[in-house]
N, C-alpha and C positions, 0 to 999 in steps of 0.2 A: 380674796385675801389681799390687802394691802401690806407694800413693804414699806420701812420706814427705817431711815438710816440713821443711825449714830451721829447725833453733834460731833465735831469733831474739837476739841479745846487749842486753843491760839494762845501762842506766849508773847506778851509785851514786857518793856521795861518803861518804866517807869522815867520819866523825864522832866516832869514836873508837878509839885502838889501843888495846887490852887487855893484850897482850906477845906474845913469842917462846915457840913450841912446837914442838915436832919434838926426833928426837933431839940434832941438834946446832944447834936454834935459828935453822933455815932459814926455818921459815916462821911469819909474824906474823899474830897473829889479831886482826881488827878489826869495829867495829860499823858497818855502813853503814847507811846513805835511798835509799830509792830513788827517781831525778831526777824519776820519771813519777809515783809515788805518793809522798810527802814524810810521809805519817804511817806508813810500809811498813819496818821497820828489820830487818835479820838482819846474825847472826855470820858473816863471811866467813875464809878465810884467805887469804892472799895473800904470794905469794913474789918477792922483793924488797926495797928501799925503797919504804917508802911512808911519807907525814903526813896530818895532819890537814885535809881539804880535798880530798884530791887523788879522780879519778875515775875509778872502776875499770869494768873490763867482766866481765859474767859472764853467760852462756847461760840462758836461758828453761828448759830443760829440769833446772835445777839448783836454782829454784826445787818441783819434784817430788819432789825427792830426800826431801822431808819424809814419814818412818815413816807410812804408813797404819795409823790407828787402828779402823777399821771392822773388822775381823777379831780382837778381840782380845776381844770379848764369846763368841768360840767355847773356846777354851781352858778354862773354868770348866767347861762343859758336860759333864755322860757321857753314854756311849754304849750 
């Protein structure tokens, strides 16, 4: 039986909007802080209104979502 834990949800504010992307400019892409760590800054997108200030919620497991670079010294390599 495997256990699996609960994403846990992160509050940012909102620091800066960038603009509107998607095809038809549904979703806005913005710079946030993160509340817990305040020198911690990523591109979000977010669909909706949203300003400057306001505070989003976004899943712990999304912060993962970042390419693993560890694997990319193989690629060069022959076989």
């Amino acid at each position: 039986m495997s256990t699996m834990s609960q994403p846990v949800a992160s509050k940012a504010r909102v620091i800066k909007i960038l603009g509107r992307i998607g095809a038809r400019g549904i979703l806005t892409e913005v710079r946030v802080q993160l509340l817990e760590y305040p020198k911690m800054h990523f591109l979000r997108t977010v669909k909706g209104p949203v300003r400057i200030g306001d505070i989003v919620d976004f899943e712990d497991t999304e912060l993962n979502d970042q390419p693993s670079f560890k694997t990319l010294g193989n690629f060069g390599d022959k076989a």
